[in-house]
C-alpha positions in Angstrom: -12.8 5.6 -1.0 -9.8 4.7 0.9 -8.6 0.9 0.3 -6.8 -0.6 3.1 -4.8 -4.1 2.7 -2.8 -6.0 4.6 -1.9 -9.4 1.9 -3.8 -12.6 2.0 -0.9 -14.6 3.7 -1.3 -12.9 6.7 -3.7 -10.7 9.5 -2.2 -7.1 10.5 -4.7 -6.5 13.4 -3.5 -3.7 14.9 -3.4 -2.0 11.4 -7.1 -2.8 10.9 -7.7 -1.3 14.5 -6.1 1.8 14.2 -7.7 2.4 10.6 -11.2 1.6 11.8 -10.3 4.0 15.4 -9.9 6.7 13.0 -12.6 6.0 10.2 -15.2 8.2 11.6 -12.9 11.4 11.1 -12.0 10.4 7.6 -13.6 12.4 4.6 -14.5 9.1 2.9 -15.3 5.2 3.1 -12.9 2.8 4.4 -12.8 -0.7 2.9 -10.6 -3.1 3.8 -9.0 -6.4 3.3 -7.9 -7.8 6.3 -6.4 -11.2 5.7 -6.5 -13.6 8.1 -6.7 -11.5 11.2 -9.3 -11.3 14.0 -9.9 -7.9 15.0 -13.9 -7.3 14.4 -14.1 -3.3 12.6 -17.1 -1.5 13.6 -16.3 1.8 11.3 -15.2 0.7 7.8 -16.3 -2.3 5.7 -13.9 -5.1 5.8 -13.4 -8.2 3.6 -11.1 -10.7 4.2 -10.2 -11.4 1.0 -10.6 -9.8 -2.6 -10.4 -11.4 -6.2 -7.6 -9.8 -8.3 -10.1 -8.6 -10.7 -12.0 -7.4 -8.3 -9.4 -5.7 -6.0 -7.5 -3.9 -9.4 -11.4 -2.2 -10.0 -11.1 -1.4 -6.0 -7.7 0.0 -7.1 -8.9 2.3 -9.7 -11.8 3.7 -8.1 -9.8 4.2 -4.7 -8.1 8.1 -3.8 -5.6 6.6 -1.2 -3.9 3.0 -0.5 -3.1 2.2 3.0 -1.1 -0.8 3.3 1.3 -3.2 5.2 4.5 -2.8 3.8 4.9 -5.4 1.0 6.4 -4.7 -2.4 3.2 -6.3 -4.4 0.9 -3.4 -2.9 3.9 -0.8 -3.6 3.7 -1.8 -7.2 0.0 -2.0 -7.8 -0.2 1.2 -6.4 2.4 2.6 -8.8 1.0 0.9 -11.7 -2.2 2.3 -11.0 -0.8 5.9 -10.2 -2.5 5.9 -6.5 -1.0 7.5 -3.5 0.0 5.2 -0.7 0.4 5.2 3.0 2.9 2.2 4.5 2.7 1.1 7.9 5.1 -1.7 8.4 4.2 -5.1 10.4 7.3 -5.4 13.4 8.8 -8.4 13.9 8.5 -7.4 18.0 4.6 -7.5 17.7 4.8 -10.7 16.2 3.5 -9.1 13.2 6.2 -11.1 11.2 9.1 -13.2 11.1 11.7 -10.2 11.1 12.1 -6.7 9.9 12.3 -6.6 6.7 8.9 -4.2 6.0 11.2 -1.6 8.8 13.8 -2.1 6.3 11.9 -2.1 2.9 9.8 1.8 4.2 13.2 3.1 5.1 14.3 2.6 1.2 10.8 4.2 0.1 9.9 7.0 2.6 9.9 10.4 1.1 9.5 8.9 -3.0 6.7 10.6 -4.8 3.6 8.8 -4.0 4.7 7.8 -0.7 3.8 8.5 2.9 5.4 6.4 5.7 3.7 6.3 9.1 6.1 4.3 11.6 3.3 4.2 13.9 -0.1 4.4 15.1 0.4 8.0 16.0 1.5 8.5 12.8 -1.0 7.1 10.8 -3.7 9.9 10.8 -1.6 12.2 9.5 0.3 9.7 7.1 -3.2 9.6 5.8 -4.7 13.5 5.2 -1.0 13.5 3.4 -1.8 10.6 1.5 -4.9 12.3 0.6 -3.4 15.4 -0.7 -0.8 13.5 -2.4 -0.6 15.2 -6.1 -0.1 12.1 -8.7 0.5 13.6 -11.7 3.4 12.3 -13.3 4.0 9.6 -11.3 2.3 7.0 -13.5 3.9 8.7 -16.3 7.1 7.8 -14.8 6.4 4.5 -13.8 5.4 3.7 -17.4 8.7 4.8 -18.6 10.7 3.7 -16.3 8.9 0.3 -16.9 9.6 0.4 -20.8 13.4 1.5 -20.2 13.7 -1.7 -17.9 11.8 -3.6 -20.6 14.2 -2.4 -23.5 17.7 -3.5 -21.4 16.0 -6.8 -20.7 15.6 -7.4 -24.7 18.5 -5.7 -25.6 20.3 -8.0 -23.8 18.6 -11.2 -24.4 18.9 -10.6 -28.5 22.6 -9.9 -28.0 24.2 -10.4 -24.5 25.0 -7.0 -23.6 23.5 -4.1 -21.8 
């Protein structure tokens, strides 16, 4: 399954679109949750919103992540060692009140796990990448990188430096 999401605070219509125009020529089920937005898929199952318990067992059963560009979704994906496809909302669609998804792919594009499609030109390919998107490691990594954060933090809390 691929798992598209797009947040609950907001809709990301013309990421829903594109993913549903190209649905038919995927290898697998869509499923997404669109938020708040109104576009009406015809090709892929769409929810508006998911539990967090649910959406983590969505998570773990999915093969890609195809997302908006938010940090929570760039973590869970991490955590969860899945590979992910970012397509950042634009300020000039009124997607959002700036830039700042532009500016948070441009720090992530090309980092293991990652696939950045810029538009909806992009995105079809973003996603057969995505899909052959080797993982090993990565959680691995995560994990450690995780417990080396979570080391300094104590270190420094018991005795002020790092």
């Amino acid at each position: 399954m691929i798992l598209v999401t797009v947040g609950m605070q907001l809709g990301f219509d013309r990421l829903i679109r594109a993913v549903d125009e190209l649905a038919p020529d995927l290898v697998m089920p869509v499923v997404a949750q669109t938020g708040k937005g109104t576009y009406k898929a015809r090709n892929i199952r769409t929810l508006e919103s998911i539990s967090p318990s649910e959406f983590d067992g969505m998570i773990k059963q999915t093969s890609l992540i195809v997302a908006h560009a938010g940090i929570g979704t760039v973590l869970t994906a991490q955590r969860f060692g899945k590979p992910l496809v970012l397509f950042p909302r634009r300020a000039s669609f009124g997607e959002h009140r700036n830039d700042h998804q532009l500016a948070t792919v441009g720090q992530l594009d090309g980092r293991p796990g990652i696939v950045v499609a810029y538009e909806e030109s992009d995105l079809r390919d973003a996603i057969l990448r995505g899909l052959a998107t080797e993982m090993k490691g990565v959680a691995e990594e995560t994990a450690a990188r995780r417990e080396r954060l979570t080391s300094a933090v104590d270190r420094f809390i018991r005795t002020g430096n790092l």
